[in-house]
MARKOL-557985 format. One record per residue (C-alpha): residue in one letter; x, y, z. Coordinates in steps of 0.25 Angstrom, whole numbers, plus 5000, padded with zeros to 4 digits. Example, Ala and Ser with C-alpha at 12.3 -4.5 7.8 and 13.67 -1.06 7.14 Angstrom:
residues 2
<pt residuo="A" u="5049" v="4982" w="5031"/>
<pt residuo="S" u="5055" v="4996" w="5029"/>
This chain:
residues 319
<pt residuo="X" u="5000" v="5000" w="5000"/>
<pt residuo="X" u="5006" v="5015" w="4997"/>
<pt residuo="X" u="5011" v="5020" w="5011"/>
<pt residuo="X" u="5004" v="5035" w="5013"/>
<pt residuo="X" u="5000" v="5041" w="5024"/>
<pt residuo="X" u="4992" v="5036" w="5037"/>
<pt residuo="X" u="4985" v="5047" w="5037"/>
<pt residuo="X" u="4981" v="5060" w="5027"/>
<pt residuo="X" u="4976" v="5072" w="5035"/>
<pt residuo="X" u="4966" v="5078" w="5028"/>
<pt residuo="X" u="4962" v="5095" w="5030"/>
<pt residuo="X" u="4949" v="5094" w="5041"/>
<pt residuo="X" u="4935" v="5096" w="5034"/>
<pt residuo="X" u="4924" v="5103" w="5039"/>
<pt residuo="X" u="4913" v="5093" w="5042"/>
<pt residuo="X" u="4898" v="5096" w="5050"/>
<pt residuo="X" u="4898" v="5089" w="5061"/>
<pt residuo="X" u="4890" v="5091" w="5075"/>
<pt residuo="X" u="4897" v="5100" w="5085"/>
<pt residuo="X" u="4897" v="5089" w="5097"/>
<pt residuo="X" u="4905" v="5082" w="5085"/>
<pt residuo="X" u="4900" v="5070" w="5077"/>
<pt residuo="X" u="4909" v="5061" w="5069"/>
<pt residuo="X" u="4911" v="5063" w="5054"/>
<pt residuo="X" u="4915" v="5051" w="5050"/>
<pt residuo="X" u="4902" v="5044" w="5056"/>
<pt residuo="X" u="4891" v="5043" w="5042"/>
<pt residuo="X" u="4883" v="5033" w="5039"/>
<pt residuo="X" u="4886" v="5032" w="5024"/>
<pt residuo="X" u="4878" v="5018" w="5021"/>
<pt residuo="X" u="4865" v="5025" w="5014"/>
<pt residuo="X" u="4874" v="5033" w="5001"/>
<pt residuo="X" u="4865" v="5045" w="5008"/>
<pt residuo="X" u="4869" v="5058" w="5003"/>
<pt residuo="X" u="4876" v="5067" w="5014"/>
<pt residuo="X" u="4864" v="5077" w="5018"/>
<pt residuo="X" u="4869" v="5091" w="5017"/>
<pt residuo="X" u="4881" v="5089" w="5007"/>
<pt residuo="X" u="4877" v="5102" w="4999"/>
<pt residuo="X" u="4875" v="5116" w="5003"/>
<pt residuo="X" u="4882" v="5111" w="5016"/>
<pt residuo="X" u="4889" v="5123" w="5024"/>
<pt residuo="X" u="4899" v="5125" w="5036"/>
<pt residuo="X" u="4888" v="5131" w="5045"/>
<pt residuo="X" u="4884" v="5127" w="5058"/>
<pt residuo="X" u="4871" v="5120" w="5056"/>
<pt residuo="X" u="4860" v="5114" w="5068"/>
<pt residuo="X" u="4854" v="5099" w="5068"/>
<pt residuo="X" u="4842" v="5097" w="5072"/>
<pt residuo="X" u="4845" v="5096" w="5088"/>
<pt residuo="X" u="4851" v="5109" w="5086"/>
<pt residuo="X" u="4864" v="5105" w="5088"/>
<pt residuo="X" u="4875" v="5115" w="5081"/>
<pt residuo="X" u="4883" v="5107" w="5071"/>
<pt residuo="X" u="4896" v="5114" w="5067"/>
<pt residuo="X" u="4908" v="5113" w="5056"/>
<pt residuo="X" u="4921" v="5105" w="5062"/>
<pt residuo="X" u="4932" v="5101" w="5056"/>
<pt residuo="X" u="4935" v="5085" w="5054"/>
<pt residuo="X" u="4949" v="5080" w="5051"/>
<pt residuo="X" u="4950" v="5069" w="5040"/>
<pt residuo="X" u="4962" v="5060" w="5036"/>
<pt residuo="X" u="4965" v="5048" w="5026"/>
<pt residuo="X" u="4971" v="5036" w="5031"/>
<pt residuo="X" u="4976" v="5023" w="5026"/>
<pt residuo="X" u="4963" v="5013" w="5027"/>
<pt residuo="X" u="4965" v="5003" w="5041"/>
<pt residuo="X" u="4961" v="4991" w="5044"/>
<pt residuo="X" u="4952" v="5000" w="5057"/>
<pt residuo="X" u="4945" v="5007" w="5043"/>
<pt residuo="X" u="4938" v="4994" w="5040"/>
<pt residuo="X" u="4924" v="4997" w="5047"/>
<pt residuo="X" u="4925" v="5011" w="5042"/>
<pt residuo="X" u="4927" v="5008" w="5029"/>
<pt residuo="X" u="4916" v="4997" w="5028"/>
<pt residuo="X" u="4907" v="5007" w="5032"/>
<pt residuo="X" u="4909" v="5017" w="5023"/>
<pt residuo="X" u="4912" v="5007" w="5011"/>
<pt residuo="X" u="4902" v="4997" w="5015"/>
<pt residuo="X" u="4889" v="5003" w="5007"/>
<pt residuo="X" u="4899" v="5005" w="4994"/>
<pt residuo="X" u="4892" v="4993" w="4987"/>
<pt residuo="X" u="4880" v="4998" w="4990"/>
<pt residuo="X" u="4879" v="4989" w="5003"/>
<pt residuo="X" u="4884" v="4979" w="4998"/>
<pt residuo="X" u="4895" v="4969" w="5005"/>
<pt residuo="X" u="4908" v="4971" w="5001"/>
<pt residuo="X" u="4924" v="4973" w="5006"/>
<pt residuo="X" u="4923" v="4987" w="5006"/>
<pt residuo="X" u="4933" v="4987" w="5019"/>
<pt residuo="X" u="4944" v="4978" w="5010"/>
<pt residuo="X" u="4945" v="4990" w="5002"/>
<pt residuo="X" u="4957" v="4996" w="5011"/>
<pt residuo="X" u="4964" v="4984" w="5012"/>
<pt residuo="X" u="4963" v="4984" w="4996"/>
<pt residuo="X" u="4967" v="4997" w="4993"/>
<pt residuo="X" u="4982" v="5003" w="4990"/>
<pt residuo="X" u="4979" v="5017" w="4993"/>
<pt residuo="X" u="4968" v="5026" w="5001"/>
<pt residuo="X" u="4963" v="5031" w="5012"/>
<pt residuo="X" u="4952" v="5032" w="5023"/>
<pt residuo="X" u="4947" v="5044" w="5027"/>
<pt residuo="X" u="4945" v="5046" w="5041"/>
<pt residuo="X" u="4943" v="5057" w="5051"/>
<pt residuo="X" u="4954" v="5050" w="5062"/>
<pt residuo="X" u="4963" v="5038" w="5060"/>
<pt residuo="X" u="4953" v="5030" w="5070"/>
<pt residuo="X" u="4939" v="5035" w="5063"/>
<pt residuo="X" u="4931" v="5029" w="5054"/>
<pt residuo="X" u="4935" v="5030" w="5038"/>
<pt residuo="X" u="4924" v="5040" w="5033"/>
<pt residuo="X" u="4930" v="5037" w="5018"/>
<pt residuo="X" u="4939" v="5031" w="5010"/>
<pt residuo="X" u="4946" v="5034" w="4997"/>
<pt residuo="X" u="4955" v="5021" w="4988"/>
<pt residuo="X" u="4961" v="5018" w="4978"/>
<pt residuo="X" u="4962" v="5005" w="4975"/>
<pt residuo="X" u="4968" v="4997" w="4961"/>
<pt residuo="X" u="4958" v="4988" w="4955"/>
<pt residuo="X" u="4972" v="4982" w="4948"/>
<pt residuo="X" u="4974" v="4979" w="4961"/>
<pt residuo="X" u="4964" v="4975" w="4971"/>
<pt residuo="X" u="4952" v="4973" w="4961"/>
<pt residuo="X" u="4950" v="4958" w="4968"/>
<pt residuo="X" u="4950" v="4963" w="4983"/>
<pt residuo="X" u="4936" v="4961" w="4988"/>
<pt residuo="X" u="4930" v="4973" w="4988"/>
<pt residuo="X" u="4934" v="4977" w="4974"/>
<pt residuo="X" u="4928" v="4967" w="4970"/>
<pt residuo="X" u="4915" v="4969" w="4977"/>
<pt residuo="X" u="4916" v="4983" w="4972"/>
<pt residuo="X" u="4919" v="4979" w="4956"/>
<pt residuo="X" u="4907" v="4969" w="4957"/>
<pt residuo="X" u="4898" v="4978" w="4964"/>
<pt residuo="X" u="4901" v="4989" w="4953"/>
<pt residuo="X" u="4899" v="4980" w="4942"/>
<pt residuo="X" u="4885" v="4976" w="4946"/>
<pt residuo="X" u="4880" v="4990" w="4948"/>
<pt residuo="X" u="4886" v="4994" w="4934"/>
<pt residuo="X" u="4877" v="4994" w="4923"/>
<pt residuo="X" u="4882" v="4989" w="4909"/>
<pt residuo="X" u="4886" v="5001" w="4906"/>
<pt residuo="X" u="4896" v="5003" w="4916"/>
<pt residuo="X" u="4901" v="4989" w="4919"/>
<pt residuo="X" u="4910" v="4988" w="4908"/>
<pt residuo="X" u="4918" v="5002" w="4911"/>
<pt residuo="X" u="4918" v="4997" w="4925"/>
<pt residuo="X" u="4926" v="4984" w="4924"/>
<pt residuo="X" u="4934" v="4990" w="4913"/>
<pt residuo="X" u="4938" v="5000" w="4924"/>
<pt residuo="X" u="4939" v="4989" w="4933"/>
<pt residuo="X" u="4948" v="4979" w="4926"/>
<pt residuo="X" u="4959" v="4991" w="4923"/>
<pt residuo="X" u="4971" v="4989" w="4928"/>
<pt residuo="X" u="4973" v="5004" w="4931"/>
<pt residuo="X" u="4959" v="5007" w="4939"/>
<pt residuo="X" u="4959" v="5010" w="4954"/>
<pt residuo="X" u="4946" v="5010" w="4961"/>
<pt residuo="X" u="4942" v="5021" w="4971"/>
<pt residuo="X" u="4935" v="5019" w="4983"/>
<pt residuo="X" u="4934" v="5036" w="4989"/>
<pt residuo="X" u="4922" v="5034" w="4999"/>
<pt residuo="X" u="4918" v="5042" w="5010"/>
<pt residuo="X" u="4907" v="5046" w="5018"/>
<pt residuo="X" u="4898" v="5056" w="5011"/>
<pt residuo="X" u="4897" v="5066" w="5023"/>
<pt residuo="X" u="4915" v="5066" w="5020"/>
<pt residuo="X" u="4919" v="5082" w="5019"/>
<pt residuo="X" u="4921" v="5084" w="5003"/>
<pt residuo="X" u="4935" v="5089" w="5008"/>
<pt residuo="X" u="4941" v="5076" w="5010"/>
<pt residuo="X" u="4939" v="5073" w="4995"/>
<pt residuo="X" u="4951" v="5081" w="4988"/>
<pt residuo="X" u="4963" v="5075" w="4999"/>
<pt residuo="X" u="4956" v="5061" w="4999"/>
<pt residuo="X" u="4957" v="5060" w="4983"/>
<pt residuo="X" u="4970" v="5067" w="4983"/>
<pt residuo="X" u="4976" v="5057" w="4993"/>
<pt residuo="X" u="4970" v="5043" w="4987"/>
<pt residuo="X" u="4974" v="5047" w="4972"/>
<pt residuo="X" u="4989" v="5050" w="4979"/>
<pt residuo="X" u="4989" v="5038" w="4985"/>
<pt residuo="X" u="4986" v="5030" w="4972"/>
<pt residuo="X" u="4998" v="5039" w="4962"/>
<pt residuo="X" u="5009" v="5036" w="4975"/>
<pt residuo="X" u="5005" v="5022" w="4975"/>
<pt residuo="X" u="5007" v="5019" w="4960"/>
<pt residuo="X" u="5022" v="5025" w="4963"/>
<pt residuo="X" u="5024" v="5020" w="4976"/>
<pt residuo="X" u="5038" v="5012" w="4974"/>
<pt residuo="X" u="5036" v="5005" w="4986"/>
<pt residuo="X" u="5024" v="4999" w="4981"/>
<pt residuo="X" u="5024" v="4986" w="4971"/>
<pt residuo="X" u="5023" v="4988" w="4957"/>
<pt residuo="X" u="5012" v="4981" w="4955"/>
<pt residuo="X" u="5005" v="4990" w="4967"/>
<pt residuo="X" u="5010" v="5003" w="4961"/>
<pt residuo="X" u="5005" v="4999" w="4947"/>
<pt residuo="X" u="4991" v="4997" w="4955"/>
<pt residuo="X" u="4990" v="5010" w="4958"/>
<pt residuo="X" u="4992" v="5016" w="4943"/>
<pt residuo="X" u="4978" v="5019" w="4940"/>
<pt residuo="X" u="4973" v="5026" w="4930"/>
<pt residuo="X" u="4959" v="5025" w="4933"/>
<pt residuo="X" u="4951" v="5027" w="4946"/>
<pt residuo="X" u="4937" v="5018" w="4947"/>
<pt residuo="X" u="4928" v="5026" w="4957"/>
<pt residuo="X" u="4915" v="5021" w="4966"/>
<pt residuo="X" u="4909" v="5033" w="4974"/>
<pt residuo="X" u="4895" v="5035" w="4981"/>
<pt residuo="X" u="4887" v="5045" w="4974"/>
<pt residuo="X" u="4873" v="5049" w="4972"/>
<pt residuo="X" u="4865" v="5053" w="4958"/>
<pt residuo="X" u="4853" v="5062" w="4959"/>
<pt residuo="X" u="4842" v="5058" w="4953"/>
<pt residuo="X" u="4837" v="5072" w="4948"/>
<pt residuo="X" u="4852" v="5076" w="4943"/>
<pt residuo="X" u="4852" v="5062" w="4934"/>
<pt residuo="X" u="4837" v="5065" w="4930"/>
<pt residuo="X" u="4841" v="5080" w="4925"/>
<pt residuo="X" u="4855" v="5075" w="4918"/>
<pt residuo="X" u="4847" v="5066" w="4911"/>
<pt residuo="X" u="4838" v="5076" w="4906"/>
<pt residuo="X" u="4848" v="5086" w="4902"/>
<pt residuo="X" u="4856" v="5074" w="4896"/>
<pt residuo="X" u="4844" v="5070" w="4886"/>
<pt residuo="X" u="4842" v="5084" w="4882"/>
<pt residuo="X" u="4854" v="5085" w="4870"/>
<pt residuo="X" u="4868" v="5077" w="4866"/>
<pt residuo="X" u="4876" v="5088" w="4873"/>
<pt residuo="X" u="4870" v="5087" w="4887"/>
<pt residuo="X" u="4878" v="5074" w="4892"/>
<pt residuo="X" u="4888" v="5082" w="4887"/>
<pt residuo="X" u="4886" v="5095" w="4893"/>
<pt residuo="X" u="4884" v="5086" w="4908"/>
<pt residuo="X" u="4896" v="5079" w="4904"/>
<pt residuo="X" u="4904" v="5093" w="4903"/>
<pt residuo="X" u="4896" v="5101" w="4915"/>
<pt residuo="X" u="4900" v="5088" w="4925"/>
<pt residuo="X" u="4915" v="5088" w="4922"/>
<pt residuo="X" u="4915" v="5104" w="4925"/>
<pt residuo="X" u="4908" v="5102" w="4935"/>
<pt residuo="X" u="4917" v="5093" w="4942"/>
<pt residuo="X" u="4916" v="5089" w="4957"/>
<pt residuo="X" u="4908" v="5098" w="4966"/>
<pt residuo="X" u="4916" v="5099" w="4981"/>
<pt residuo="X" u="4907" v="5094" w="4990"/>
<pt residuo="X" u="4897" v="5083" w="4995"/>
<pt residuo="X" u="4884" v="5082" w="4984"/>
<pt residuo="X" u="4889" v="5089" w="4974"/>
<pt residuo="X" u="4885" v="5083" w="4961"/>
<pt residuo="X" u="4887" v="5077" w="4946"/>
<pt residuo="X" u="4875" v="5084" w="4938"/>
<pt residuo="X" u="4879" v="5077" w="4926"/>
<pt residuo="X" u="4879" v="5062" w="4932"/>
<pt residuo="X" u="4869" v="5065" w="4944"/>
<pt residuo="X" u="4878" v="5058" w="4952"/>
<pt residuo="X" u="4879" v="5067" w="4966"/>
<pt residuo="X" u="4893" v="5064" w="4972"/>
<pt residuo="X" u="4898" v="5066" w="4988"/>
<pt residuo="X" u="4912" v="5064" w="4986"/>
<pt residuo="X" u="4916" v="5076" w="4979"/>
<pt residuo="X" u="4928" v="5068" w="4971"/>
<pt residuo="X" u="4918" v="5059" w="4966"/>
<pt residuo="X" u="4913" v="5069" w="4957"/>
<pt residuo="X" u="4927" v="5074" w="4951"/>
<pt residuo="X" u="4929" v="5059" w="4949"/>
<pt residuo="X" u="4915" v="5055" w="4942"/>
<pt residuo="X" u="4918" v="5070" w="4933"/>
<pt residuo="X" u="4931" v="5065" w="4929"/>
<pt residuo="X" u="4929" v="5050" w="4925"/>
<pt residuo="X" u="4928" v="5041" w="4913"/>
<pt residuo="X" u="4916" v="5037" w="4917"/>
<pt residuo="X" u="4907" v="5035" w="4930"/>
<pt residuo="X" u="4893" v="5030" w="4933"/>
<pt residuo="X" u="4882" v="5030" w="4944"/>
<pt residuo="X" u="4874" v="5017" w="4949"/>
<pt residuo="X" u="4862" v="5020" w="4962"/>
<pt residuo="X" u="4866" v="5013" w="4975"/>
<pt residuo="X" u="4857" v="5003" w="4977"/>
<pt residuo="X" u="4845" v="5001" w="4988"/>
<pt residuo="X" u="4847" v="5014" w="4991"/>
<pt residuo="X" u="4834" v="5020" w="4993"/>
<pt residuo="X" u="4833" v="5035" w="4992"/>
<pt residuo="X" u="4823" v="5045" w="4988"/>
<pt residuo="X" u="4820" v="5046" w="4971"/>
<pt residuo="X" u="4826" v="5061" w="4971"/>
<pt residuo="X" u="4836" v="5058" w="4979"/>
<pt residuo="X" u="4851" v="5056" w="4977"/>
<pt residuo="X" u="4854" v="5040" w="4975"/>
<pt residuo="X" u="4865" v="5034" w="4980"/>
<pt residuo="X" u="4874" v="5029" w="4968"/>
<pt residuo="X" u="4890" v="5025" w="4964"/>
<pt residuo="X" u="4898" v="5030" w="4955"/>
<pt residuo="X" u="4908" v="5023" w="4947"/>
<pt residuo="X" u="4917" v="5030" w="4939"/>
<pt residuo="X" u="4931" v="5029" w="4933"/>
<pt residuo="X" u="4941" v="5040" w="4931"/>
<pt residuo="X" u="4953" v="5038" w="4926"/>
<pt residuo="X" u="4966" v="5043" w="4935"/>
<pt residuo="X" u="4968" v="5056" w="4927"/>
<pt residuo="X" u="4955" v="5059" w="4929"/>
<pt residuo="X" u="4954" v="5058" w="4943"/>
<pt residuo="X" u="4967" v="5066" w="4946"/>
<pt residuo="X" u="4958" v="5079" w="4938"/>
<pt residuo="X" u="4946" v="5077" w="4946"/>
<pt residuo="X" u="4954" v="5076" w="4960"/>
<pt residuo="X" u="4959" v="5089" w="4954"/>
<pt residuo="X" u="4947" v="5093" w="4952"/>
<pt residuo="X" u="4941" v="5090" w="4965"/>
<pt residuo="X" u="4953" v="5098" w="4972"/>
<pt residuo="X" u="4948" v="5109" w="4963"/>
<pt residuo="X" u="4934" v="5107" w="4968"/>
<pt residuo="X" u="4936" v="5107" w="4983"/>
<pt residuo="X" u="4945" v="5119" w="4984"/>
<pt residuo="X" u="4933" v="5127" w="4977"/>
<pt residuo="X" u="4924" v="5122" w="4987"/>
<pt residuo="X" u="4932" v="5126" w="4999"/>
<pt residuo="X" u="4932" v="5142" w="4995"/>
C-alpha cells in the first residue's frame, strides 16, 4: 500500500448544530432522504421548536487511513449502497491501495469515504464483484455493453466517494484533491512492485454516486427536448457551462439529476457518458425528488478539469 500520511487536517467547517452540542457525525442515512434545508441555507442563529437557540460552530474534519476500528462505520454508511441489498461493502478497505475515511476524531465514526481502487487489480474481491453484478442488473440494454467494456479495461479505477449527505460541501475540493494525489504518487511509488504501480495508471475513472432526479425538471427537458433538433444541443451546451453548482442540491437541468456532492456534478459534466436508474422500493411522493444512481465514466484527463473546475466553484461560493 502507498505510505501517506495517518492523518490530513482539513481547514474546520462551519456546520449548524444545537448550542448544548449535538454530534455531527451521527445521521441516519439509510432512506436516500434529501437533507432538509440544503438550499437557501444561512449562517444565522435559528429556534427549534422548543425554542431552544441553535448556533453556527466550527467542526474540525481529517482524512485518515481506513482501520480495522472503521469497520462498523463504514457498514453503515455503505450498507444501503446496493439498494439494501447484502454485500461486502466493509471489505472495501481492505481491498483498496489508496483512500481515506473522513472522520471528525481518530476515534469517531467514518462520516465518509473517498477510494480508488484498480479494477485491473481487485476486480475478484467480493465486493467488486457484488457491486459489477448488482450494476449489470439495473442497467438497461442500452448501457450494459458500455458498462462492461469499461469494466473489462485494464486502465479503469472504480471510485467509491461516499459521504453522509448533511457533509459540509467544504470538504469536497481537499478530499478529491487528496484521493486523486494519492492514485498519480502511487503509479510512481519506486518502493512499490511494478505490477502495483502499473495498477495504478489509470486512464479512466468509473463512478457510482447517490443522486436524485426531479420529476418536473425531467418532465420539462423532455419537453423542450422534443421542440426542435438543436434543443438537446442547446441542454448539452447550457450543462457544460453551467458546471457544478458549490453546495448541497444544486442541480443538473439538463439531466434532471439533482446532486448532493458537489464534485458529482463536475464529474457527471465532464464525462464520456453517465446514466441514472431510480432506487428501488423506495417510496416517495410522485412530485417529489427520487432516489437514484448515477453511473458515469470519465476519463482521467477529464476528471483533472473538473476538480479544477470544482476549485473554481467553491472559491466563488466563499466570497
Amino acid at each position: 500500500m502507498p505510505k501517506r500520511k495517518q492523518e490530513e487536517p482539513l481547514p474546520s467547517s462551519s456546520a449548524e448544530a444545537e448550542e448544548q452540542g449535538s454530534d455531527p457525525t451521527s445521521s441516519d442515512d439509510s432512506s436516500d432522504g434529501f437533507p432538509s434545508g440544503a438550499e437557501g441555507s444561512s449562517g444565522e442563529s435559528s429556534d427549534d421548536e422548543a425554542g431552544e437557540a441553535f448556533e453556527q460552530v466550527d467542526v474540525d474534519f481529517g482524512f485518515y487511513c481506513p482501520q480495522e476500528k472503521d469497520f462498523q462505520g463504514l457498514r453503515t454508511l455503505l450498507q444501503n449502497f446496493l439498494d439494501g441489498q447484502q454485500w461486502a461493502c466493509s471489505e472495501l478497505g481492505s481491498s483498496a491501495g489508496v483512500g481515506s475515511v473522513i472522520k471528525c476524531g481518530e476515534e469517531d465514526d467514518p462520516i465518509g469515504v473517498s477510494t480508488v481502487l484498480s479494477l485491473r487489480r481487485h476486480a475478484d474481491a467480493k465486493p467488486l464483484r457484488q457491486l459489477h453484478d448488482f450494476l449489470l442488473a439495473a442497467a438497461g440494454d442500452e448501457h450494459r455493453q458500455r458498462l462492461e467494456k469499461a469494466w473489462a479495461a485494464a486502465g479503469t479505477g472504480l471510485v467509491v466517494n461516499e459521504r453522509l449527505v448533511n457533509s459540509p460541501p467544504e470538504l469536497a475540493e481537499p478530499l478529491q484533491g487528496s484521493l486523486f494525489g494519492e492514485v498519480e504518487e502511487a503509479a510512481q511509488d519506486e518502493e512499490l512492485g511494478e505490477d502495483e504501480r502499473a495498477a495504478f495508471k489509470l486512464s479512466q475513472f468509473l463512478m457510482v454516486v447517490r443522486a436524485y432526479t426531479d420529476p418536473q425538471q425531467q418532465q420539462s427537458g423532455a419537453a423542450a427536448g422534443g421542440s426542435g433538433g438543436g434543443g438537446k444541443q442547446q441542454q448539452k451546451k447550457k450543462r457544460q457551462q453551467k458546471g457544478a453548482a458549490a453546495g448541497a442540491g444544486q442541480q443538473d437541468a439538463a439531466a434532471g439529476v439533482v446532486h448532493f456532492l458537489p464534485e458529482a456534478e463536475c464529474y457527471q459534466a465532464a464525462a464520456q457518458w453517465s446514466y441514472a436508474f431510480p432506487v428501488a422500493d423506495r417510496l416517495v411522493g410522485k412530485d417529489e425528488l427520487q432516489p437514484c444512481r448515477v453511473v458515469m465514466l470519465i476519463s482521467a484527463a477529464a476528471a483533472a478539469a473538473a476538480r479544477q473546475q470544482l476549485s473554481e466553484l467553491m472559491k466563488a461560493a466563499a466570497q
